[in-house]
Backbone and ligand atoms as CSV (ligand in chain L), in Angstrom:
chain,resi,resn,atom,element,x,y,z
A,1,UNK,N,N,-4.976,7.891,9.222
A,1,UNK,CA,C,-6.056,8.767,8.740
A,1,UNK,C,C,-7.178,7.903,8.159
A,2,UNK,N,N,-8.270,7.897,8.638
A,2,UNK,CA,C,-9.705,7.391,7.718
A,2,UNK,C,C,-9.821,7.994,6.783
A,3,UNK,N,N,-10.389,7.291,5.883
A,3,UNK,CA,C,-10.961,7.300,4.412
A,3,UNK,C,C,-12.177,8.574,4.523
A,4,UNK,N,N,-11.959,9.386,3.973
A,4,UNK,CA,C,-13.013,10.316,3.802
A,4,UNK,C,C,-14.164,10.341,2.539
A,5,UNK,N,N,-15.126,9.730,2.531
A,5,UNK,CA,C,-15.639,9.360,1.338
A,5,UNK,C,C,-16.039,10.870,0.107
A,6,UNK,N,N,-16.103,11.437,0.899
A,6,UNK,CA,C,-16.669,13.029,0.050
A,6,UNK,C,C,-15.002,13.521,-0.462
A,7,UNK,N,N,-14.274,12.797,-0.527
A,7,UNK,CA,C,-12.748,13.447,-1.321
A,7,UNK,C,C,-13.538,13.424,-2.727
A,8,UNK,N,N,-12.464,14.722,-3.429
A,8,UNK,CA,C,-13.048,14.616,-5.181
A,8,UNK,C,C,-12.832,13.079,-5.832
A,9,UNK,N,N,-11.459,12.609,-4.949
A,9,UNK,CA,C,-11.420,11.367,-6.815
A,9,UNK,C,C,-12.527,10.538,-6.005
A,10,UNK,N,N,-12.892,10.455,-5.044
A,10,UNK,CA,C,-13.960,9.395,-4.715
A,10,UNK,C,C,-15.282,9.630,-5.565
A,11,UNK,N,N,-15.193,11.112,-5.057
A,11,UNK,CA,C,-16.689,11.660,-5.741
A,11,UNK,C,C,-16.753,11.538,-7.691
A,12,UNK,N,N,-15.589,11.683,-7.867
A,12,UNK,CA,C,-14.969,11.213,-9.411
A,12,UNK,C,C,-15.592,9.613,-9.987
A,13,UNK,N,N,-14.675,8.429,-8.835
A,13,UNK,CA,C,-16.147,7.479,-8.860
A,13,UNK,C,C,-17.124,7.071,-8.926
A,14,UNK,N,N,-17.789,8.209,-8.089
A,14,UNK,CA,C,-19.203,7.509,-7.947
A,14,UNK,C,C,-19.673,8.485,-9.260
A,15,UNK,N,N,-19.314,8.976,-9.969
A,15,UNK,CA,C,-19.580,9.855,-11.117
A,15,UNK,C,C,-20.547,11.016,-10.936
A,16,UNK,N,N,-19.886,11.404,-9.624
A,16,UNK,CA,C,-20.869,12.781,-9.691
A,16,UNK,C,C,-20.501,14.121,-9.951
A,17,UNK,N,N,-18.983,13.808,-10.102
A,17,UNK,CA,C,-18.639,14.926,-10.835
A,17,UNK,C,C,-17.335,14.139,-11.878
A,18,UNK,N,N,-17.208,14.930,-13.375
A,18,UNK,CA,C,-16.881,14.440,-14.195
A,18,UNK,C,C,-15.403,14.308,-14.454
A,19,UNK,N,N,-14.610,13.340,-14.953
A,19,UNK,CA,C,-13.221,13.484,-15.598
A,19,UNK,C,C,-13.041,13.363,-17.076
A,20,UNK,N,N,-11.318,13.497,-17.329
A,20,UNK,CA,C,-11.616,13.301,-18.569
A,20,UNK,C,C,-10.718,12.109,-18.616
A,21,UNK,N,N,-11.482,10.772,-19.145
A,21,UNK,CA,C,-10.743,9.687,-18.520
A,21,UNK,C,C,-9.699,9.078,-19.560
A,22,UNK,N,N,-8.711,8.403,-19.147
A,22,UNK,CA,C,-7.741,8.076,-19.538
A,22,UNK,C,C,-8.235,6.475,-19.885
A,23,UNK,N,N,-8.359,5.767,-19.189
A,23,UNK,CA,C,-8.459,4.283,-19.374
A,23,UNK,C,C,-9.515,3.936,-17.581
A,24,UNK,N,N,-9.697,2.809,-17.515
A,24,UNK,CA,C,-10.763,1.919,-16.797
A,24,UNK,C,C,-10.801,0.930,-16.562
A,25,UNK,N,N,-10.996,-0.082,-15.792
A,25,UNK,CA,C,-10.889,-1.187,-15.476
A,25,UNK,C,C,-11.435,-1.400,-13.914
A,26,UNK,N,N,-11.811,-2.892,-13.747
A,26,UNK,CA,C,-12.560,-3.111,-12.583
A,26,UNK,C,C,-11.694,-2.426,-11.330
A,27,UNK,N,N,-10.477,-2.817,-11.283
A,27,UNK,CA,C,-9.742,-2.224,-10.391
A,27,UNK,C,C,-9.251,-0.972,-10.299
A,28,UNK,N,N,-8.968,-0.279,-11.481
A,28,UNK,CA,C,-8.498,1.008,-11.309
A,28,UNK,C,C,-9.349,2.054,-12.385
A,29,UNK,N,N,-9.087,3.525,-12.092
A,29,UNK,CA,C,-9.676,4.720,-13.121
A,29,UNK,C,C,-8.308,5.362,-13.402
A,30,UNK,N,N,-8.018,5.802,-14.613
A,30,UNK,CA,C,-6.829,7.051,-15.028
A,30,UNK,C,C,-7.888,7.874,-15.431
A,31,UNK,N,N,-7.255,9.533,-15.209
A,31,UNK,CA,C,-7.838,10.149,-16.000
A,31,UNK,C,C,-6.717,11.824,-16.019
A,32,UNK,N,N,-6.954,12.437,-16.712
A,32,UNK,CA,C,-6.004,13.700,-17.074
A,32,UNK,C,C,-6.559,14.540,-15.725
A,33,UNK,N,N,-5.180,15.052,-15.131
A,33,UNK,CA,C,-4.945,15.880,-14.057
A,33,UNK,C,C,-5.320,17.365,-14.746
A,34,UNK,N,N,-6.442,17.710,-13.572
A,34,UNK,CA,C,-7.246,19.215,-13.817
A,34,UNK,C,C,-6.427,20.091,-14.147
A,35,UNK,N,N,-4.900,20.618,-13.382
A,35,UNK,CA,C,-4.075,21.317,-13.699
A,35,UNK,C,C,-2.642,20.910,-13.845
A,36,UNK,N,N,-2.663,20.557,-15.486
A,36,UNK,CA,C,-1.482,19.547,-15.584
A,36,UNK,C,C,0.302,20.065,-15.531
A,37,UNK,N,N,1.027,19.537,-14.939
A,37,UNK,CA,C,2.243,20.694,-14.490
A,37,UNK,C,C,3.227,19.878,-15.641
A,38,UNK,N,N,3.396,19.010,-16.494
A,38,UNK,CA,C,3.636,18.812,-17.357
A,38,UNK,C,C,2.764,18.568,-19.100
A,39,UNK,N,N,3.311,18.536,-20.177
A,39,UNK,CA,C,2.789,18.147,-21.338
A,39,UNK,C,C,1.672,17.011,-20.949
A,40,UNK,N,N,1.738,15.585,-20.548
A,40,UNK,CA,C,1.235,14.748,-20.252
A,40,UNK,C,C,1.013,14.948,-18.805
A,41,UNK,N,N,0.060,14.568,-17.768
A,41,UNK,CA,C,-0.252,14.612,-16.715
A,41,UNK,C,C,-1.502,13.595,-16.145
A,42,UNK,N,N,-0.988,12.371,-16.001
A,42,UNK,CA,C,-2.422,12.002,-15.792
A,42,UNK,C,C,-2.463,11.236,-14.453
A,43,UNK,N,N,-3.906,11.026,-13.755
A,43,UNK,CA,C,-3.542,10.198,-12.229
A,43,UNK,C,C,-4.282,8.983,-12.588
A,44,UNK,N,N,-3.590,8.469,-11.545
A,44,UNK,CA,C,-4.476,6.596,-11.549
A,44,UNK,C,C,-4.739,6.228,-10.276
A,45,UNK,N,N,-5.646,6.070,-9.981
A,45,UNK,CA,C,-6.428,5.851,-8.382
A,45,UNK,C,C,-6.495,4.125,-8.796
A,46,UNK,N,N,-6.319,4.047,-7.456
A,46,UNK,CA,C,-7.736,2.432,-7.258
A,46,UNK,C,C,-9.314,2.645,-7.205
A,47,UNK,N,N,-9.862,1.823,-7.583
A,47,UNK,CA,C,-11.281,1.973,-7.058
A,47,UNK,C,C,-11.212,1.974,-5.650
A,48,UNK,N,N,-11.188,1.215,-4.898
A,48,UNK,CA,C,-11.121,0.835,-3.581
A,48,UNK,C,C,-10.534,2.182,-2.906
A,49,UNK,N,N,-11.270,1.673,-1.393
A,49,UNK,CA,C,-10.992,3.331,-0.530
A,49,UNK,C,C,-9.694,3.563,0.129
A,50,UNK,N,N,-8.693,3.769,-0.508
A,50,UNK,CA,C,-7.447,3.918,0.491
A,50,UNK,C,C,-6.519,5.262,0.394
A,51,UNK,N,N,-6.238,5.662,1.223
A,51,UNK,CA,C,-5.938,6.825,1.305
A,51,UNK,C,C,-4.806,7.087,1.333
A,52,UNK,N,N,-3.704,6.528,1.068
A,52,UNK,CA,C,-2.448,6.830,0.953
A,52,UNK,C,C,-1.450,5.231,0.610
A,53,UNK,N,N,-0.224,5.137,-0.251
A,53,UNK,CA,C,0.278,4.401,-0.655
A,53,UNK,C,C,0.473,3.017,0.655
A,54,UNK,N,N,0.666,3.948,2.193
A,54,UNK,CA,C,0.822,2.868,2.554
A,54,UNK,C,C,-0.791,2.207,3.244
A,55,UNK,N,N,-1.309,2.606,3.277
A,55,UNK,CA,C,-3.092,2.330,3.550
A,55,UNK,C,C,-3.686,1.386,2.813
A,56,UNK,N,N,-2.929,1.405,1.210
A,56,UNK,CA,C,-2.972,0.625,-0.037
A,56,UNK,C,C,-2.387,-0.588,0.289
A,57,UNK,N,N,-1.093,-0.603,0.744
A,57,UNK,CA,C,0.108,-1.984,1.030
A,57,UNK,C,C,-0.570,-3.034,2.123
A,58,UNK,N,N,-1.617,-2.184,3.102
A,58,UNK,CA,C,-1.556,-2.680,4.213
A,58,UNK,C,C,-3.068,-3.519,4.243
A,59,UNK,N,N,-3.525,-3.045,3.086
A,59,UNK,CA,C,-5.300,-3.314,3.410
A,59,UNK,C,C,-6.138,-3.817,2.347
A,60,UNK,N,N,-5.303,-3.617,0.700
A,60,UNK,CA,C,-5.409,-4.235,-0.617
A,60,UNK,C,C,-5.067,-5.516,-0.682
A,61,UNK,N,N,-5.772,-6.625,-1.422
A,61,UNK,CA,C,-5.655,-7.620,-1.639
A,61,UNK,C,C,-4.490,-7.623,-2.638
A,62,UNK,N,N,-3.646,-8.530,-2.908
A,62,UNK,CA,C,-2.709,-9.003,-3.679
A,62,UNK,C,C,-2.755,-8.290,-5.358
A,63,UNK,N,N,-4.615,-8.527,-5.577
A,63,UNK,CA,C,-4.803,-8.535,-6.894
A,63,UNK,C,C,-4.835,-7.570,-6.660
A,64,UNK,N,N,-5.106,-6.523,-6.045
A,64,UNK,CA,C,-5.559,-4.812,-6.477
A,64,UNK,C,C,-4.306,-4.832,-6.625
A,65,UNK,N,N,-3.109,-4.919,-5.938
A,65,UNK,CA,C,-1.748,-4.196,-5.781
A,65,UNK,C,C,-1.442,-4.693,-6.908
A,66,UNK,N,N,-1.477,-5.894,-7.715
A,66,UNK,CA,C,-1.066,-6.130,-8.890
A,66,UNK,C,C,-1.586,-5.490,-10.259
A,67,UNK,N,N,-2.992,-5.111,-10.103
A,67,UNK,CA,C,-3.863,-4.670,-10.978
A,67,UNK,C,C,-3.254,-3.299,-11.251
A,68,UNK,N,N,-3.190,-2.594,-10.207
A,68,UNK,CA,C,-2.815,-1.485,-10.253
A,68,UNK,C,C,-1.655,-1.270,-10.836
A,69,UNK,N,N,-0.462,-1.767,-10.842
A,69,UNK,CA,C,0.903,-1.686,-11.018
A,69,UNK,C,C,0.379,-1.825,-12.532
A,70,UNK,N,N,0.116,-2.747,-13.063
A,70,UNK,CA,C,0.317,-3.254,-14.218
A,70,UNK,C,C,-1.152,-2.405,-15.003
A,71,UNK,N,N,-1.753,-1.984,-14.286
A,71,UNK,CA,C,-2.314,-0.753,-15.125
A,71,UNK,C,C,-1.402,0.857,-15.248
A,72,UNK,N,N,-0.585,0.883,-14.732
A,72,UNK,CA,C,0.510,2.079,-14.722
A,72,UNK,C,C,1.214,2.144,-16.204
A,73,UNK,N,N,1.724,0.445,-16.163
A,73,UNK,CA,C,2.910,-0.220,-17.136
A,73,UNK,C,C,1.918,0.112,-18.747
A,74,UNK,N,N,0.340,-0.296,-18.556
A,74,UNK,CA,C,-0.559,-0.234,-19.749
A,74,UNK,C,C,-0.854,0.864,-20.152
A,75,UNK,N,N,-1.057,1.712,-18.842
A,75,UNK,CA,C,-1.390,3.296,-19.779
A,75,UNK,C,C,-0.238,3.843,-20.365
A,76,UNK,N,N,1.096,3.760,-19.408
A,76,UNK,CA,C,1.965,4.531,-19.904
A,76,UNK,C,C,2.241,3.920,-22.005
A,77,UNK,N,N,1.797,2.592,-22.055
A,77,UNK,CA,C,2.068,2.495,-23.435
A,77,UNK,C,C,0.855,2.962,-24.146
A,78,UNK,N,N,-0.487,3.076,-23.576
A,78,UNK,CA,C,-1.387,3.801,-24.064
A,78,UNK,C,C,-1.325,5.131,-24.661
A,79,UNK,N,N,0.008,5.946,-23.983
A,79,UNK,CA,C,0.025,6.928,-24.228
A,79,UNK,C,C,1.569,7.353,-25.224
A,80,UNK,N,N,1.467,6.073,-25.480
A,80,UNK,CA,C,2.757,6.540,-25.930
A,80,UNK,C,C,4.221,7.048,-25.307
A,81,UNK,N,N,4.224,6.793,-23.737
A,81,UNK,CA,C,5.540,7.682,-23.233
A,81,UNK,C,C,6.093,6.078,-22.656
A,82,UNK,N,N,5.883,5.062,-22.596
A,82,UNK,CA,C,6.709,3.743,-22.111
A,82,UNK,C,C,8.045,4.275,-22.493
A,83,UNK,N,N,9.009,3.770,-21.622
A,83,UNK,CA,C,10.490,4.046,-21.687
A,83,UNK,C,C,10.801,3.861,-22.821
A,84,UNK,N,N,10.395,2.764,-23.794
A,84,UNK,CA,C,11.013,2.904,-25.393
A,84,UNK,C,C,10.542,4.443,-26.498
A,85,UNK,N,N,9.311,4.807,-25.776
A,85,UNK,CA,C,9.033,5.838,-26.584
A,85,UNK,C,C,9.239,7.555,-25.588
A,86,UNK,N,N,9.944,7.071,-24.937
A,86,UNK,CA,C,10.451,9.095,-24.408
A,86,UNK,C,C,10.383,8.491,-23.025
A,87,UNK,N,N,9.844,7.634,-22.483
A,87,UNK,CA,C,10.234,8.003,-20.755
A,87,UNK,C,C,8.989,8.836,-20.104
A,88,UNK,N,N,8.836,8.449,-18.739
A,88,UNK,CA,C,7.600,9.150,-17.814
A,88,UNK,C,C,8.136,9.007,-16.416
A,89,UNK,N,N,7.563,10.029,-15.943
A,89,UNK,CA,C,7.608,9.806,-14.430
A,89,UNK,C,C,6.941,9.533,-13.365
A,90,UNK,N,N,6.472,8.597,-12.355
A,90,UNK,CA,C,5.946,8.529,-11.801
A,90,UNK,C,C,6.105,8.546,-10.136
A,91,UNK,N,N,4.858,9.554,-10.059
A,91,UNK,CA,C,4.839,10.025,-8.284
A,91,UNK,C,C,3.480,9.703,-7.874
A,92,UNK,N,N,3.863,9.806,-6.210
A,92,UNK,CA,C,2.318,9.662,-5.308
A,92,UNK,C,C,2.969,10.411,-3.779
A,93,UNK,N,N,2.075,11.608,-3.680
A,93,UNK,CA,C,2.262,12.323,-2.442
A,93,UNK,C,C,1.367,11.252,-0.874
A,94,UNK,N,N,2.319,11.651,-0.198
A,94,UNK,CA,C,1.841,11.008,0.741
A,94,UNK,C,C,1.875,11.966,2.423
A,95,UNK,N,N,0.591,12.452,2.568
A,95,UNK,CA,C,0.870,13.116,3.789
A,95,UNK,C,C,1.370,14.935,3.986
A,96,UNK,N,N,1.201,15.611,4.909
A,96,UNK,CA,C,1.486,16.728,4.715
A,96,UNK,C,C,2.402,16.813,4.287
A,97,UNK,N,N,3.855,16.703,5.123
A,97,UNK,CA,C,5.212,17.048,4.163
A,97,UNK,C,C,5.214,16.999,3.034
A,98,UNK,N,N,4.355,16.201,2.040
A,98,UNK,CA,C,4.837,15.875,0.951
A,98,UNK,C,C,3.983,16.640,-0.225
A,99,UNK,N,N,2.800,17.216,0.581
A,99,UNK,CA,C,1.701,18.476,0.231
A,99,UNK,C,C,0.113,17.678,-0.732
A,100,UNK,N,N,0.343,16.029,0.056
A,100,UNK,CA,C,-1.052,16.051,-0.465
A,100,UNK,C,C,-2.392,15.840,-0.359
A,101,UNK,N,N,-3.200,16.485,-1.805
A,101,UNK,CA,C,-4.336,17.581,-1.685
A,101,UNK,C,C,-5.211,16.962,-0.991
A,102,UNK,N,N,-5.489,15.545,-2.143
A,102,UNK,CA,C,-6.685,14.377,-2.250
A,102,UNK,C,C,-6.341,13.322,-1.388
A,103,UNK,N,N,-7.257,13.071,-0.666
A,103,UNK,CA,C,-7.016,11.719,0.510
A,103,UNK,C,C,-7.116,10.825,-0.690
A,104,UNK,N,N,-7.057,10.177,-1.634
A,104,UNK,CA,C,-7.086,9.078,-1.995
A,104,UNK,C,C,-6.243,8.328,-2.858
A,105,UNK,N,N,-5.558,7.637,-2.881
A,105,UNK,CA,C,-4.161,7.334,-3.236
A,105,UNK,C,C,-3.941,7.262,-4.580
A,106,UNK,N,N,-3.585,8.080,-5.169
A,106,UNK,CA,C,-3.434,8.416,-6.354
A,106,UNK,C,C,-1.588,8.620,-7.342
A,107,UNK,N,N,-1.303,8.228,-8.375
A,107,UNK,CA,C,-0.095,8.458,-8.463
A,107,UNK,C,C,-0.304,8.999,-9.738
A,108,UNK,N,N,0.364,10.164,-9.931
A,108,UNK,CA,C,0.229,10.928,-11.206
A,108,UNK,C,C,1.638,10.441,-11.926
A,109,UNK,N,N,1.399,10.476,-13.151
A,109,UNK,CA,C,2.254,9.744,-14.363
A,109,UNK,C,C,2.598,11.202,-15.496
A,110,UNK,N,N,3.500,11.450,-15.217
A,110,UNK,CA,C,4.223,12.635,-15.950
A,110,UNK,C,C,4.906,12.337,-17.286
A,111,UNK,N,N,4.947,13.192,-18.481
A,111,UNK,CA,C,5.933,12.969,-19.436
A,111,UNK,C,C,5.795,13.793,-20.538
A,112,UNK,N,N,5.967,13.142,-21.718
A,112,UNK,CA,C,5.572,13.830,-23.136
A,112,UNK,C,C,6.386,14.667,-23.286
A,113,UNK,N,N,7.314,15.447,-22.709
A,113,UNK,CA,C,7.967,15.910,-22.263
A,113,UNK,C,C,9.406,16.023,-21.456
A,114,UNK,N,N,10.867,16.720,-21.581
A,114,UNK,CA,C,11.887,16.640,-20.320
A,114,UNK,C,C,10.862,16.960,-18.743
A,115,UNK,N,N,11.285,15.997,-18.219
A,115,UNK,CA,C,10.667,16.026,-16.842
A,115,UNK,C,C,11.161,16.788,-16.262
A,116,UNK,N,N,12.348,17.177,-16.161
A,116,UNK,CA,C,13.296,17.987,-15.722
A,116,UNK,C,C,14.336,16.940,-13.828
A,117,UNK,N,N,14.002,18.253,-13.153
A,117,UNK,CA,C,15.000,17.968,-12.003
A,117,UNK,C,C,13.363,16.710,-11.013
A,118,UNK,N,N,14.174,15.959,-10.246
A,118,UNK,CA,C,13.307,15.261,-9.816
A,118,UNK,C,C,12.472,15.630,-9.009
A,119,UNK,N,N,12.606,16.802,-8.428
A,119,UNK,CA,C,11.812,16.995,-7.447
A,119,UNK,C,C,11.552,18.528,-7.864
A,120,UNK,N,N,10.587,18.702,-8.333
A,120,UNK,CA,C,10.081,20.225,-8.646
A,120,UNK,C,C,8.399,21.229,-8.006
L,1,AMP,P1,P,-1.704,15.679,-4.719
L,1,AMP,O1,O,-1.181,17.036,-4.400
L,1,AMP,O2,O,-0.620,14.679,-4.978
L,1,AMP,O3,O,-2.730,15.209,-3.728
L,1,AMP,O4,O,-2.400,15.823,-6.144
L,1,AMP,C1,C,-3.758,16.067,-6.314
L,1,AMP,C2,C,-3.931,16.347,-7.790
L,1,AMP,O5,O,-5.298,16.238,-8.116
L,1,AMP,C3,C,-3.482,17.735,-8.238
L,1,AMP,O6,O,-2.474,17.611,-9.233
L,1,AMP,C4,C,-4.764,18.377,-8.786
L,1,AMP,O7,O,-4.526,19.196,-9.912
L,1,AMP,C5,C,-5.582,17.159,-9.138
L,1,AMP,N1,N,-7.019,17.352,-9.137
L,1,AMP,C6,C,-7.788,17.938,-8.189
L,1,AMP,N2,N,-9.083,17.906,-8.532
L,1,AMP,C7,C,-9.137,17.278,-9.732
L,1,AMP,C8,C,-10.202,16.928,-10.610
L,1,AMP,N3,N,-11.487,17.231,-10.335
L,1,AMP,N4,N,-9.898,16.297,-11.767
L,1,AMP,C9,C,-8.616,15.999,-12.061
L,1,AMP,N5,N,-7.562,16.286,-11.271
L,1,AMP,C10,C,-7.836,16.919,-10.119
């Protein structure tokens, strides 16, 4: 699938329409999920245009894939839910089966909260 540049989190980028942001950095944006299905709910995109986890593996330089990871590890203590303080969960839909919305590779970070059953 090509990169569709008019997706929302792209358009989220280029700041033409607004979030409510979590944290920032050259490589990546967090910001709180519009309709959050847990207490905590937030997503973390790359800057860069890739549209699904494996689009990311195949076409990201070393440093994004690292940047990214280790911005996951930073917010989650940003927020207080790192495994020493309650635990979080983290997902990224990929593709119809898996129902997702936004072409742009995004992994939402769940918690604050029992997460419950893994797949809900
Ligand atoms: P997915 O189904 O994995 O593609 O998830 C897309 C997520 O993006 C959903 O949880 C939506 O609630 C969320 N979402 C859609 N538009 C916005 C927006 N403008 N700001 C924040 N989150 C959004």
């Amino acid at each position: 699938m090509s990169y569709d540049k008019n997706n929302i989190f792209a358009k989220i980028l280029r700041e033409e329409i607004p979030c409510k942001k979590v944290y920032e950095n050259e490589y990546v944006l967090s910001f709180y999920d519009i309709n959050p299905q847990k207490k905590i709910h937030v997503l973390v995109i790359p800057k860069g245009e890739y549209v699904d986890l494996e689009d990311f593996t195949n076409k990201a330089s070393d440093k994004e894939i690292v940047e990214f990871n280790k911005a996951i590890t930073y917010i989650v203590k940003m927020l207080k839910i790192s495994n020493q303080e309650g635990g979080y969960r983290v997902l990224s839909n990929a593709g119809k089966d898996a129902g997702q919305e936004v072409p742009h590779l995004h992994y939402h970070i769940f918690g604050g909260e029992k997460i419950g059953r893994m797949v809900f």
